[in-house]
C-alpha positions, 0 to 999 in steps of 0.5 A, spaced: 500 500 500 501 506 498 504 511 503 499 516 500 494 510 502 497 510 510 496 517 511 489 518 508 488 512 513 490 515 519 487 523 518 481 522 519 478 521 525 485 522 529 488 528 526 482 532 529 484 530 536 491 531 534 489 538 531 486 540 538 492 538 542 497 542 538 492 548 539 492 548 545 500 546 546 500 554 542 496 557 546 500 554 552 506 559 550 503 565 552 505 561 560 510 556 559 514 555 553 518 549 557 511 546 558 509 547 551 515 544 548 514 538 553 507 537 549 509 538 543 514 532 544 508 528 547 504 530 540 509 527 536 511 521 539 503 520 539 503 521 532 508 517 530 505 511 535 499 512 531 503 512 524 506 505 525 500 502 529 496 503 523 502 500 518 502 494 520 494 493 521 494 495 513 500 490 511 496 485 516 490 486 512 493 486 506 497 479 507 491 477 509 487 479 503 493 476 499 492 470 502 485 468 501 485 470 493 490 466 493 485 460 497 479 463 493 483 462 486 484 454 489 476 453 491 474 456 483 479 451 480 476 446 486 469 447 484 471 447 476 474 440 475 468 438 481 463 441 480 456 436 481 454 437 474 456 437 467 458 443 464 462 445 458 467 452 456 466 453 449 468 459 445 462 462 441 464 458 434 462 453 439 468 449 439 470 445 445 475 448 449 474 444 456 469 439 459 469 436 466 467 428 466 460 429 468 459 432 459 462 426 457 457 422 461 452 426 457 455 425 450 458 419 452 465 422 449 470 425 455 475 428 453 472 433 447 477 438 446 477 442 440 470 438 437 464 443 435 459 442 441 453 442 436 456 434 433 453 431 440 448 435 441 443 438 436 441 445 436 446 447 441 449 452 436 441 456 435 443 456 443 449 459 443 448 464 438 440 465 440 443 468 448 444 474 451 449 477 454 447 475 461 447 469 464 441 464 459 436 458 461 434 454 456 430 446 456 433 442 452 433 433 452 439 429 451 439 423 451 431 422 453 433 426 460 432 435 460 437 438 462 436 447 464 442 450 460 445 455 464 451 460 459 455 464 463 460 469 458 467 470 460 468 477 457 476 477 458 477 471 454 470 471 449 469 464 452 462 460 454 461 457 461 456 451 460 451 448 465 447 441 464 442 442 470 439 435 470 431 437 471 430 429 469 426 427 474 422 435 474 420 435 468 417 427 469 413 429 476 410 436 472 408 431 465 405 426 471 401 432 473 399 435 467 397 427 464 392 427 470 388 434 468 381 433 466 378 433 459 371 435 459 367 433 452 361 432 448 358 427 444 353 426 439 350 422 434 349 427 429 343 423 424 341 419 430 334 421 429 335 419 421 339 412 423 333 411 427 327 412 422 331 408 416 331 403 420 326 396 420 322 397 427 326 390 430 333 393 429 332 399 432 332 397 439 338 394 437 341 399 434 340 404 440 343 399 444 350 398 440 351 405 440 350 406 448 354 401 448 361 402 443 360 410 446 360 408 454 365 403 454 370 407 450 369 412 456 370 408 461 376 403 457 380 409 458 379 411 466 374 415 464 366 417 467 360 418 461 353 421 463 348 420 457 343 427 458 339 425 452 338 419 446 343 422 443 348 426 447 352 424 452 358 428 456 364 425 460 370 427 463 377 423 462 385 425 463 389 428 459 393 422 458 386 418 456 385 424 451 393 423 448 392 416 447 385 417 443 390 422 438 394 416 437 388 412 435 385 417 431 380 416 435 378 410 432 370 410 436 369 414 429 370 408 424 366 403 430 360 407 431 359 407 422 360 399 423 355 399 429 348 399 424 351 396 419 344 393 419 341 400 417 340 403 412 344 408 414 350 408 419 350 413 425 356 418 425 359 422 433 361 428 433 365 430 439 367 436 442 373 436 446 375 442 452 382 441 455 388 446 458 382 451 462 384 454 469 378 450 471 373 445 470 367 450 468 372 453 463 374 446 460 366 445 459 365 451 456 371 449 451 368 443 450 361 446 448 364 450 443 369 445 440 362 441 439 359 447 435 364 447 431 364 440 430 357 440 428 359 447 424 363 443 419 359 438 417 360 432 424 362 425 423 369 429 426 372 430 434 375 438 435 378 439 440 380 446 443 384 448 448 387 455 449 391 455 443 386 454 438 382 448 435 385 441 432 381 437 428 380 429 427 375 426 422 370 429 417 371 424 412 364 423 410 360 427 407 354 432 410 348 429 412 342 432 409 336 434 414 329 433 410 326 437 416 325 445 414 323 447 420 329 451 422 328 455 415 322 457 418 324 458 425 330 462 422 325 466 418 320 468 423 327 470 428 330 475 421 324 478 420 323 480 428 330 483 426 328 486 421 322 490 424 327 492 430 332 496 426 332 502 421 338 501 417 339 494 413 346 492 411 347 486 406 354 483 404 358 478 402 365 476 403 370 479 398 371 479 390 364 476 390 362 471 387 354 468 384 352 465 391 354 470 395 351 475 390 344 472 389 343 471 397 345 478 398 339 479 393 335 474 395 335 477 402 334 485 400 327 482 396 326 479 403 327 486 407 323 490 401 317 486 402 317 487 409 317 495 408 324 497 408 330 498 404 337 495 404 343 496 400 349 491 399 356 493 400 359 491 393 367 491 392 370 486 387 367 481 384 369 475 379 366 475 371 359 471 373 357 476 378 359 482 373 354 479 368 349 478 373 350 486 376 349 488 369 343 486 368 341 490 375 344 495 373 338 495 368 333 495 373 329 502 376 328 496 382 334 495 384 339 502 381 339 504 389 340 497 391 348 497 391 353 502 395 361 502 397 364 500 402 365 507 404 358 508 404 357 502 409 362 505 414 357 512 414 351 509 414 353 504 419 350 505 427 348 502 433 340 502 429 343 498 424 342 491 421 348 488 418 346 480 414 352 478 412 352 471 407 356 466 404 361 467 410 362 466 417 369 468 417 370 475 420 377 476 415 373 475 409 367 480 410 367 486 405 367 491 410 368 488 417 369 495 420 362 495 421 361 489 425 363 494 431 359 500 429 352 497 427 347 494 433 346 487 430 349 482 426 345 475 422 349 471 419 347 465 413 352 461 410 354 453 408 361 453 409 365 449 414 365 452 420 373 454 421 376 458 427 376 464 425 367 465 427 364 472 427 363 474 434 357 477 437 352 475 432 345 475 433 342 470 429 346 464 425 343 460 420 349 456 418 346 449 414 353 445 412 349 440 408 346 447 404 348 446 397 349 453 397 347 459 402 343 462 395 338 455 397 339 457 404 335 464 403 331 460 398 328 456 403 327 462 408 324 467 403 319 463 403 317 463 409 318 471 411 311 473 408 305 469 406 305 475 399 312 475 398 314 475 392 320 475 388 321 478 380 324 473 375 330 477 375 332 475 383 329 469 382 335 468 376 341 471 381 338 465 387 339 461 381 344 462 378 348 462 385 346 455 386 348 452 379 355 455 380 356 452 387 353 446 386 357 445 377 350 444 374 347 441 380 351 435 380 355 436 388 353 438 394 345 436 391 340 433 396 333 434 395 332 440 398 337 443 392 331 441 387 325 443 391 329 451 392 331 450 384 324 448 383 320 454 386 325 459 383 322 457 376 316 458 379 318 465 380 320 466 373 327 464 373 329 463 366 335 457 366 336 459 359 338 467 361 341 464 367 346 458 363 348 465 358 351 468 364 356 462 366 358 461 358 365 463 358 367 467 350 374 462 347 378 466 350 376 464 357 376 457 353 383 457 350 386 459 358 382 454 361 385 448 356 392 451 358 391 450 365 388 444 365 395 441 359 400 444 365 397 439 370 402 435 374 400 428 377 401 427 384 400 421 388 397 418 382 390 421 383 390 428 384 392 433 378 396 440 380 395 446 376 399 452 377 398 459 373 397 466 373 394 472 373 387 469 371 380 470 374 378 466 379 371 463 376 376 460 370 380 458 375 375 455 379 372 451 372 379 448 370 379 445 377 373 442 376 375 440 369 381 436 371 376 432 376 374 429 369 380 426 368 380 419 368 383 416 375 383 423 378 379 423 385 381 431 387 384 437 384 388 444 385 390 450 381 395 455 384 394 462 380 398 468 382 396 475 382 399 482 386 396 479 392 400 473 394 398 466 391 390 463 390 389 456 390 382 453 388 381 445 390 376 441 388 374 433 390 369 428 388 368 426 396 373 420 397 379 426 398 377 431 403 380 438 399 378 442 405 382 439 411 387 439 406 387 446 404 386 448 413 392 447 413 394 453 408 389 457 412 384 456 407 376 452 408 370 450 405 367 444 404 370 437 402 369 437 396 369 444 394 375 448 397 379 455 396 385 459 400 388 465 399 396 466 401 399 472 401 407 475 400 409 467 398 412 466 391 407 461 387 413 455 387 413 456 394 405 455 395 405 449 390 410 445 395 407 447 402 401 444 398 404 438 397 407 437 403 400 439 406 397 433 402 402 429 405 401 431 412 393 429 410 394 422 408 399 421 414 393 422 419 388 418 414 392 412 415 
């Protein structure tokens, strides 16, 4: 230590004192200079004293200080080579500098000098580079056992102290745990009713039994506990590790329940919503519910489960099930028209770039509210080349000029005295103009389409018939029971026609009986189906690009044919598709068309492939047969493989 050091150590408190001594020793003079001088020599001899006391404690401090760095320095070198866990120096390339026996446990190596880290242990480079300058924690397994890894950077020497806390044990406790949670979930037969009346009168007994039995006993196989609330509709609650092991098995209750009425006419089908990951058991029923609606909204014959991050599906590879019963048109009817009645300002839309069924049930809808007194008005944006000839014709109607306005328009006419109907659409994303979901009093909404995620919120009144053939039949059959004198012109009539035609091709997908019935009474209103077959001719253009398409398919998985093109309008996209299904062999078909908003896909199926499920996975939706997507900021090579893998990924889970 520094003499400047002892000094600044001994004047500080006693230098006072010291001071005061020699003050007094001053004034002392004026008396006796040989007692001042006797206290001066005192005062210095006290100071020296002071003076070499303090030297000798500082150089003891400092040889002890000395000493135990030194002991410190052997006990980080001790716990270096014995610390208790693995643990690793790198530099930052992730090379091996230096590695305690416990890591060479871990890698099965010991000595490791010089070789990269990420050779033993996969991902351990995205670590390295992934962590920040203090001291990280990441998960990770090894070897079947989890490991916390701590890093540590040595600033001076840009070196990487790593730690392998073993949580092994930790992570089984908490997987225990979370295994033992409960799972709420409903399930119902979804055509029980139409099981039952085709049926002969000995079998339904029988039939009754053998479902209670299949459904009951693969609850109760599984730990789990089952209540049957109605004839059809049972709720039970399993285990989280119940709940992994019927993923497993792709919840096989759903290929047994269809082998149980084989003696049927027709075979039952479940639907089951499942709830799992909620804070409690209310909130995990309150998931099941809404997994169950969303079964039901995709046609059933499929499980959904929901949990905090959303929704998974299982199932729904058999086509919907048509219900013969028109009761529900009615009671919607009734339920709209009160709507109707309630508000001041009707707002009709479809979904964006509209499309024929989504125009002709806006349509038929607006003839709806004017029967009832009031005037409506559709929100129009873009549209596809079958809409367009159709908007031409009602441009040349005085009853329907002030039928259409923007989508501005909509925004300042919209308010809480508002009605908004929206149709051929449930998803919030695609609307026309969902800025004035938020701003208008009430929403209805009509659509066929498989429900998905993403569900308007708030609604009013729902009318969502998957087995619809189109939303314009779904308002046909409404309509009819709005007013006992309603009654439509030929030209809406024609636009409800021609919405039904484009969706089903011609009345040949998605045709049930009741299809025909709301065809029937459409020609009864004076649809004419000439005029209606001129608005879907295409010229020899539209022809030539179509023929183009269809030549550029490729054959993948030697049933479904892929097209790639750009910059063509939708409906001949949709066309082309629906052409490559007439290829022999050919069960179901994609065209990919790229334009400035990103990549378009248009599937097609002829029912054994499920085209909706697979273009789920590319955020798309629609119907089993009958799908689209739209993807943005991709490139269209990039579309097509992420749709190959999509269908790999389809037929894994069918398997």
């Amino acid at each position: 230590m520094k003499k400047s050091g002892v000094f600044s150590q001994i004047f500080k408190d006693e230098i006072y004192y010291i001071g005061i001594l020699f003050l007094l020793s001053a004034l002392n003079l004026k008396y006796s200079i040989v007692m001042s001088l006797a206290l001066c020599v005192v005062i210095a001899a006290m100071f020296i004293h002071m003076y070499l006391r303090r030297k000798k404690r500082l150089h003891s401090v400092s040889e002890y200080i000395e000493s135990l760095t030194f002991d410190m320095d052997n006990v980080s070198k001790s716990l270096l080579f014995n610390v208790p866990f693995p643990m690793v120096i790198l530099r930052p390339d992730g090379s091996i500098v230096w590695n305690n026996s416990l890591m060479g446990e871990v890698t099965g190596k010991e000595d490791m000098f010089e070789e990269n880290i990420s050779d033993y242990i996969k991902d351990m480079d995205k670590i390295i580079k992934g962590h920040s300058e203090n001291a990280s924690l990441y998960d990770i397994k090894i070897n079947g056992k989890f490991y916390n890894v701590k890093i540590n950077k040595v600033k001076e020497d840009s070196l990487l102290i790593i730690y392998f806390i073993d949580v092994t044990d930790y992570e089984k406790l908490k997987e225990e745990y979370l295994q033992k949670h409960i799972v709420s979930m409903l399930i119902t037969v979804d055509n029980y009713d139409e099981v039952m009346q085709n049926a002969d009168e000995a079998q339904r007994p029988q039939i009754a039994a053998k479902l209670d039995t299949i459904i009951t006993h693969y609850i109760t196989e599984a730990g789990g506990v089952i209540k049957k609330l109605e004839k059809d509709k049972y709720s039970a609650q399993i285990f989280k590790s119940a709940l992994n092991n019927f993923e497993k098995n792709k919840f096989q209750i759903l290929e047994e329940i269809r082998e149980a009425a084989k003696e049927g006419k027709m075979p039952p089908t479940l639907s089951i919503g499942i709830g799992e990951g909620g804070q409690t058991p209310y909130e995990c029923d309150q998931f099941a519910s809404a997994a169950l609606d969303m079964a039901l909204g995709r046609g059933g014959d499929q499980v959904v489960i929901k949990h905090l991050g959303g929704f998974r599906y299982f199932g729904g590879k058999t086509k919907e099930v048509e219900k013969r019963t028109r009761v529900k048109a009615r009671v919607m009817a009734h339920a709209l028209r009160e709507l109707i009645r309630q508000y001041e300002n009707i707002i009709i839309m479809g979904h964006k770039h509209i499309d024929a069924d989504a125009l002709g049930s806006a349509v038929g809808i607006a003839a709806a509210v004017r029967i009832r007194g009031k005037n409506a008005k559709i929100v129009l944006g873009t549209y596809d080349e079958t809409a367009k000839r159709m908007l031409q014709r009602f441009d040349k109607s005085a009853l329907h000029q002030k039928l259409f306005i923007t989508k501005q328009d909509a925004i300042d006419m919209a308010n809480d005295k508002t009605l908004v109907i929206i149709c051929d659409t449930h998803k919030e994303s695609l609307v026309e103009c969902p800025e004035i979901l938020s701003t208008c009093g009430a929403i209805v909404v009509i659509d066929h389409h498989r429900r998905s995620a993403d569900f308007i919120e708030n609604i009013a009144l729902l009318y969502h018939e998957t087995y619809a053939s189109s939303t314009s039949e779904m308002v046909t059959e409404i309509i009819q029971y709005i007013d006992e004198k309603f009654s439509l012109t030929s030209l809406e009539a024609e636009a409800l026609y021609l919405g039904i035609m484009v969706d089903t091709k011609n009345f040949v997908f998605k045709t049930g009986t009741r299809t025909f019935e709301a065809a029937a009474y459409l020609k009864r209103m004076g649809a004419d189906t000439i005029s209606v077959k001129q608005m879907t001719q295409s010229d020899i253009k539209d022809f030539v690009t179509r023929a183009e398409i269809i030549k550029s398919a490729q054959i993948y998985k030697e049933n479904i044919a892929i097209a790639k093109t750009s910059d063509v309008d939708s409906v001949i996209v949709a066309q082309a598709a629906d052409e490559l299904l007439n290829i022999s062999g050919i069960e179901a078909s994609f065209v990919l068309t790229e334009s400035p908003q990103g990549v378009n896909i248009s599937g097609r199926s002829l029912g054994n492939i499920n085209v909706q499920m697979i273009l789920e996975r590319l955020g798309g939706g629609g119907h089993m047969t009958v799908a689209g997507a739209q993807i943005e900021n991709e490139s269209i090579n990039t579309v097509f493989e992420k749709l190959k893998e999509a269908i790999d990924d389809y037929f894994t889970q069918s398997q």
